[in-house]
C-alpha positions as a Python dict, from the first residue, in 0.01 Angstrom:
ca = {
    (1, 'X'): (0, 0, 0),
    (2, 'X'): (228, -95, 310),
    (3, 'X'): (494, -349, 241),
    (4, 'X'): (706, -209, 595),
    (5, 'X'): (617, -117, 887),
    (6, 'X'): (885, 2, 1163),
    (7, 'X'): (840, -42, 1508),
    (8, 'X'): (980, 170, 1822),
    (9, 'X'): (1043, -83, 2099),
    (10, 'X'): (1002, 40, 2430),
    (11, 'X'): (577, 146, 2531),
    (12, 'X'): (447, -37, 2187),
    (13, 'X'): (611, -356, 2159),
    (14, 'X'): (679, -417, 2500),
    (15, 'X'): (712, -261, 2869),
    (16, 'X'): (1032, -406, 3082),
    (17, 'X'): (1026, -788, 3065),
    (18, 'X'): (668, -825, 2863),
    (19, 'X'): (525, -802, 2580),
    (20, 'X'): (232, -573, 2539),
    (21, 'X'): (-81, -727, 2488),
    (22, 'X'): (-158, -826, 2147),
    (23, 'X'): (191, -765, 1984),
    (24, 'X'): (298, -1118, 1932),
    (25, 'X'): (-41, -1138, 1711),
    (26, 'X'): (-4, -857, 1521),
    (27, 'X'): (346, -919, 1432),
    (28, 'X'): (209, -1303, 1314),
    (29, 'X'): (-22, -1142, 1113),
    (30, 'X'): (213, -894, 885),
    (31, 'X'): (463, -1209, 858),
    (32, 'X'): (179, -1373, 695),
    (33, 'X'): (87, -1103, 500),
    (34, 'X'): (441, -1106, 351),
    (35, 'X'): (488, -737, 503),
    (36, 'X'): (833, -658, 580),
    (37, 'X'): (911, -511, 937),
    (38, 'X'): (1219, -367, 1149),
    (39, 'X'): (1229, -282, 1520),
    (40, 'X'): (1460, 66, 1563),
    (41, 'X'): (1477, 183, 1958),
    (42, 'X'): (1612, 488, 2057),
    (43, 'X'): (1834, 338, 2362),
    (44, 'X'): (2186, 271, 2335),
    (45, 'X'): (2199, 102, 2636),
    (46, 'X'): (2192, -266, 2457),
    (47, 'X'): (2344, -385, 2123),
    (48, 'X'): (2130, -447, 1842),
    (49, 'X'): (2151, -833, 1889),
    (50, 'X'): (2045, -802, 2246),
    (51, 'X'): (1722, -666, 2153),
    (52, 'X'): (1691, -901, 1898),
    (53, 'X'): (1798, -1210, 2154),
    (54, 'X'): (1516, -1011, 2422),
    (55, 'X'): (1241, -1005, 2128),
    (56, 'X'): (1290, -1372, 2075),
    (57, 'X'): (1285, -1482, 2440),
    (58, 'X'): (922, -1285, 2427),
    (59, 'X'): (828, -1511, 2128),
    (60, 'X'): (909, -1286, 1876),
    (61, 'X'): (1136, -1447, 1652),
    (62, 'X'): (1423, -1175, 1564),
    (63, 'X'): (1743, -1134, 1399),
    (64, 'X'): (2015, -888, 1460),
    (65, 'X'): (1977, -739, 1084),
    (66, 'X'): (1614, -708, 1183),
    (67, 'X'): (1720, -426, 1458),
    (68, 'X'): (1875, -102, 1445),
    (69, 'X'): (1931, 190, 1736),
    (70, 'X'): (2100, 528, 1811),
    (71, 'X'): (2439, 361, 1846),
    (72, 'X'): (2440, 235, 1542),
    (73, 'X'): (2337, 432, 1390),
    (74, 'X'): (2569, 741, 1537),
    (75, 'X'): (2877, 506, 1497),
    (76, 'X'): (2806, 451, 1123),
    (77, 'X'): (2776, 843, 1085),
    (78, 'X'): (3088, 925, 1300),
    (79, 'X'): (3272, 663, 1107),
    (80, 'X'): (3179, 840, 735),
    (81, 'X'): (3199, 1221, 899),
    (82, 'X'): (3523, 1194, 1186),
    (83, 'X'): (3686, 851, 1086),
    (84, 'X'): (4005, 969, 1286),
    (85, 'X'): (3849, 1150, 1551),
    (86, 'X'): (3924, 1098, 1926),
    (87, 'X'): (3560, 1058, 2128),
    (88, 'X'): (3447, 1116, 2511),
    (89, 'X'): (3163, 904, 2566),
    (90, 'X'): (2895, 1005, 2782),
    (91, 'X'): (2701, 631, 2823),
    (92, 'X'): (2699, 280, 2888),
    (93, 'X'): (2970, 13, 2777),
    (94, 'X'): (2706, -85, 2479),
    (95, 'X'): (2783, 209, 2282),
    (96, 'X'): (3157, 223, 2357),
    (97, 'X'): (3134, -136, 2239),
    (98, 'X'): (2933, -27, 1926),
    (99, 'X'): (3192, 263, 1880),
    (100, 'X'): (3493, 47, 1900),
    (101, 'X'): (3419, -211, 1667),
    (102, 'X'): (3330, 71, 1399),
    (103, 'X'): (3677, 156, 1425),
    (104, 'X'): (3646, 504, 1620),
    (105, 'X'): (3884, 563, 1930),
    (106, 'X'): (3758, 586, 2280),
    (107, 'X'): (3925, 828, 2534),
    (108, 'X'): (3829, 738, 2887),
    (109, 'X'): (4027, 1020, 3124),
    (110, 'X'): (4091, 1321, 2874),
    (111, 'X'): (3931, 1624, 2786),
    (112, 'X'): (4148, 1618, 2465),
    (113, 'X'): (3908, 1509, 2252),
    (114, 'X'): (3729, 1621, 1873),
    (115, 'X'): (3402, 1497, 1988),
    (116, 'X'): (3195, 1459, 2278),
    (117, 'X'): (2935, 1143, 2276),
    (118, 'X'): (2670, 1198, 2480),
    (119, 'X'): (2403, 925, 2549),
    (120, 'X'): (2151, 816, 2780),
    (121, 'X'): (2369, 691, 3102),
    (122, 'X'): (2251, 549, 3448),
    (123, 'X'): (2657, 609, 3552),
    (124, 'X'): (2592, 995, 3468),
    (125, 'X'): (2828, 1161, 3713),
    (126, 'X'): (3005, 1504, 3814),
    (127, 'X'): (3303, 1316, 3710),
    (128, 'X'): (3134, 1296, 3330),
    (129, 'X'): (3045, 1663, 3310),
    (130, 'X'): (3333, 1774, 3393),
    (131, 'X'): (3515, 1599, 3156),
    (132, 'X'): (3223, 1676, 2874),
    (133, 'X'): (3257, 2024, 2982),
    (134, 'X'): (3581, 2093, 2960),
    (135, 'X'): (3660, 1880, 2614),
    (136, 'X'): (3328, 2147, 2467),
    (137, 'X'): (3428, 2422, 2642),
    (138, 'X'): (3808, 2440, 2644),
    (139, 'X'): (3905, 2152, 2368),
    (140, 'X'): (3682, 2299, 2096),
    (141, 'X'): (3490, 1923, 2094),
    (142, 'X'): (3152, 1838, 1893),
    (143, 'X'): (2890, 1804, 2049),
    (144, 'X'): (2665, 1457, 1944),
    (145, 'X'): (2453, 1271, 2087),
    (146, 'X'): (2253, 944, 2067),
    (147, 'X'): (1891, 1021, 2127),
    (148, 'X'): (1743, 1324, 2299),
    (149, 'X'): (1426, 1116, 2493),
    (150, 'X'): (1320, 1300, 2808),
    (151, 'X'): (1237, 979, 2957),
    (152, 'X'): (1248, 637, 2923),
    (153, 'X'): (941, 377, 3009),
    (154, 'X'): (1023, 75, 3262),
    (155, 'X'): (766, -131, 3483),
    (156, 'X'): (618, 91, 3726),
    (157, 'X'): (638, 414, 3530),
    (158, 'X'): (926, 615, 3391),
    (159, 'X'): (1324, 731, 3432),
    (160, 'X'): (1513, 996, 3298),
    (161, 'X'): (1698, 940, 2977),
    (162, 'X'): (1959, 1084, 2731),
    (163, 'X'): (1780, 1486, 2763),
    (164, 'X'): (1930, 1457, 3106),
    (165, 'X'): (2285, 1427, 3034),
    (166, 'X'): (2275, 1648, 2719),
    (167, 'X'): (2093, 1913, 2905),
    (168, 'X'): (2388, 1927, 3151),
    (169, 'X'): (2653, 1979, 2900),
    (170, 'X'): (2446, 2266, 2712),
    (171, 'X'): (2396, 2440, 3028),
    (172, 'X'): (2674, 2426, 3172),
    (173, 'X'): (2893, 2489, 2858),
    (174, 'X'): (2682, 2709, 2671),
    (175, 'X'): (2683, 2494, 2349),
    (176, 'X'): (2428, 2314, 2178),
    (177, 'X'): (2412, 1952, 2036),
    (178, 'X'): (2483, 1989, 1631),
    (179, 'X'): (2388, 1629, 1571),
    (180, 'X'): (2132, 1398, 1686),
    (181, 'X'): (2153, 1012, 1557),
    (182, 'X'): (1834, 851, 1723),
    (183, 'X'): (1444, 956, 1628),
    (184, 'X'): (1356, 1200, 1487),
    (185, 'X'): (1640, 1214, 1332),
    (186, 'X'): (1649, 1159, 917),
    (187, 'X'): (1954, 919, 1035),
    (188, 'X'): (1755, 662, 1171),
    (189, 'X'): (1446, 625, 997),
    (190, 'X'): (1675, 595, 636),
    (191, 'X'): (1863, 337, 765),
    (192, 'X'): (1546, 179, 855),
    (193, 'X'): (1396, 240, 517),
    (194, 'X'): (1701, 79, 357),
    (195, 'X'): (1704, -217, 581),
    (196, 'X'): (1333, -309, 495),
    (197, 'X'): (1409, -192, 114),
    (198, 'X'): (1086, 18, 68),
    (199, 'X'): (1002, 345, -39),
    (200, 'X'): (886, 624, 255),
    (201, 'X'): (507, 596, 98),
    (202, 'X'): (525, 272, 123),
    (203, 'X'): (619, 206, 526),
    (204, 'X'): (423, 281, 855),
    (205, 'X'): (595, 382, 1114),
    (206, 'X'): (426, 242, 1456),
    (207, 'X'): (566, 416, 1811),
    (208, 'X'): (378, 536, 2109),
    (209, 'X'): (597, 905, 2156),
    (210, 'X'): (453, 1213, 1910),
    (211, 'X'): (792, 1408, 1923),
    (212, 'X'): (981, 1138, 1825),
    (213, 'X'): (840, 812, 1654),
    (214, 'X'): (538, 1049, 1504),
    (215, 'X'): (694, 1390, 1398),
    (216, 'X'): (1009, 1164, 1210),
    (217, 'X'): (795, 907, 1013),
    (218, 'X'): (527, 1247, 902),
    (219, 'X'): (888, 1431, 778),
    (220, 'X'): (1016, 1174, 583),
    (221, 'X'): (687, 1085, 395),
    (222, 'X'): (529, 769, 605),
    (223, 'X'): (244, 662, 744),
    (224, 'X'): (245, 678, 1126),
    (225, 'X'): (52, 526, 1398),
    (226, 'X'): (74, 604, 1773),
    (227, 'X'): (-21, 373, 2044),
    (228, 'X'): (-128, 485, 2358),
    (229, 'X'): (23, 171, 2577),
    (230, 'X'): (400, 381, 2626),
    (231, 'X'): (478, 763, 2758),
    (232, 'X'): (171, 951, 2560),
    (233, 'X'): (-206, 1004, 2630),
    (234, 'X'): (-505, 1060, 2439),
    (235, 'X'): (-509, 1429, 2593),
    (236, 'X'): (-125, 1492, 2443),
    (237, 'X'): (-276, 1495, 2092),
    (238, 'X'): (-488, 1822, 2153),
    (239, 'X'): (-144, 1991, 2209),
    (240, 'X'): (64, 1844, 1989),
    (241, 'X'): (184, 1956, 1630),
    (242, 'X'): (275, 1603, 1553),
    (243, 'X'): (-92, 1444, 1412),
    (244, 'X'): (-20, 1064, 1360),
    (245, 'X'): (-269, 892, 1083),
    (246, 'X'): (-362, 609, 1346),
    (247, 'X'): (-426, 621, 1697),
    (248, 'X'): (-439, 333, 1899),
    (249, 'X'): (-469, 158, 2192),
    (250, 'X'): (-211, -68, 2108),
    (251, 'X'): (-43, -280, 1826),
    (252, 'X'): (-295, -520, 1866),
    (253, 'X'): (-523, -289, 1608),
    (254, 'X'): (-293, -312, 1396),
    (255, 'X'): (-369, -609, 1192),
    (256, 'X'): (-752, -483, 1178),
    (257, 'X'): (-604, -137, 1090),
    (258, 'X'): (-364, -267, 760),
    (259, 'X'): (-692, -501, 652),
    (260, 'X'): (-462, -791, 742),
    (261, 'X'): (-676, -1047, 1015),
    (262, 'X'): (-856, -1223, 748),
    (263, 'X'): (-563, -1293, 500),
    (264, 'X'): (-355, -1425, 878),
    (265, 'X'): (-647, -1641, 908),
    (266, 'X'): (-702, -1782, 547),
    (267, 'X'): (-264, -1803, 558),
    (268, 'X'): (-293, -2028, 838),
    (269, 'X'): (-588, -2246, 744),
    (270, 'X'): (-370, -2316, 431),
}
């Protein structure tokens, strides 16, 4: 029986500014069904509030505590593993933010660093490799990183995202990433198992990428849907290792899927 079901963001619950069709419904229906849920994204490029604050301006009523993403989850990790370490950050103000407040220290101009943060960044510069390269190279720094998604879905199609920047470094450097937070990392998807307070057999995880939001929910022991309405097609299955136990069009079949439409409707007749 499901009494969670976690949600990737970005391609299933909506696309830019929108909600994708039939998500509003299908989230209606699980509240009704008493079914527990959390939204987890791979982007650190907002704080877990702001996706909760963008959810609700779509008519999806969300709290922060209902949220969770590769910043947080990499701060909480950093914070238990390297509580005194010095960190280069590779990404937005959002994660340095999210850093910060967990009590980690920030080094903006040095290479002198234990740890280099790398993250999907629209300010990605030769300025920021060079200082990721020499702090791996020279300084002897960890290499982390946020989320490793090749690309990121936006109105109109697709831009490149955190694989980007960490391919640079490992190239160029000649090391390899030790530690991703984000999907499909075991990170993420316990802290989202905690936060709904459910057992692995007992959660679905919904997403619309195989490598990530499929292949982590199979590993840890859930249920997994994809939806075809973000980055993967019908034809990627054929190829892929990653077999999800639902295929969709979108997260408006799930309701139908979980057995849940007529209970929503006898709810709200009630």
């Amino acid at each position: 029986m499901i009494r969670g079901v976690i949600f990737d963001l970005d391609g299933t619950i909506y696309r830019g500014e929108a909600l994708l069709p039939g998500a509003r419904e299908a989230l209606t229906a699980l509240r009704l069904a008493g079914i527990r849920r959390v939204f987890l994204s791979n982007k650190p490029l907002e704080r877990p509030s702001a996706y909760a604050a963008k959810l609700t301006r779509l008519g999806i009523p969300t709290t922060e505590a209902e949220v969770i993403n590769s910043s947080r989850v990499l701060a909480a990790y950093l914070r238990r593993a390297m509580p005194a370490a010095r960190l280069l950050v590779v990404g937005e103000p959002p994660l340095k933010e999210e850093l910060a407040e967990a009590g980690l220290v920030i080094v903006e101009d040095s290479p002198a660093v234990d740890c280099v943060v790398l993250a999907f960044d629209r300010t990605f510069d030769y300025r920021k490799l060079n200082l990721a390269f020499q702090a791996a190279k020279f300084h002897g720094a960890r290499l982390v990183a946020t989320n490793a998604d090749r690309s990121c879905p936006v109105d109109g199609g697709e831009i490149p995202d955190a694989a980007g920047m960490i391919a640079a470094v490992e190239a160029t450097t000649g090391r390899k990433v030790e530690l991703v937070a984000g999907k499909p990392s075991p990170l993420v998807v316990e802290a989202a198992l905690d936060r709904l307070g459910v057992r692995p057999e007992e959660a679905l995880m919904v997403g619309d990428r195989l490598e990530t939001d499929i292949a982590m929910g199979r590993a840890a022991g859930l249920k997994t849907a994809l939806v075809l309405s973000g980055v993967t097609a019908r034809r990627d299955l054929e190829v892929s290792a990653h077999q999800p136990d639902y295929v969709w069009e979108s997260v408006a079949e799930l309701p139908a899927a979980l057995g849940l439409e007529a209970a929503g409707r006898e709810r709200e007749e009630a």
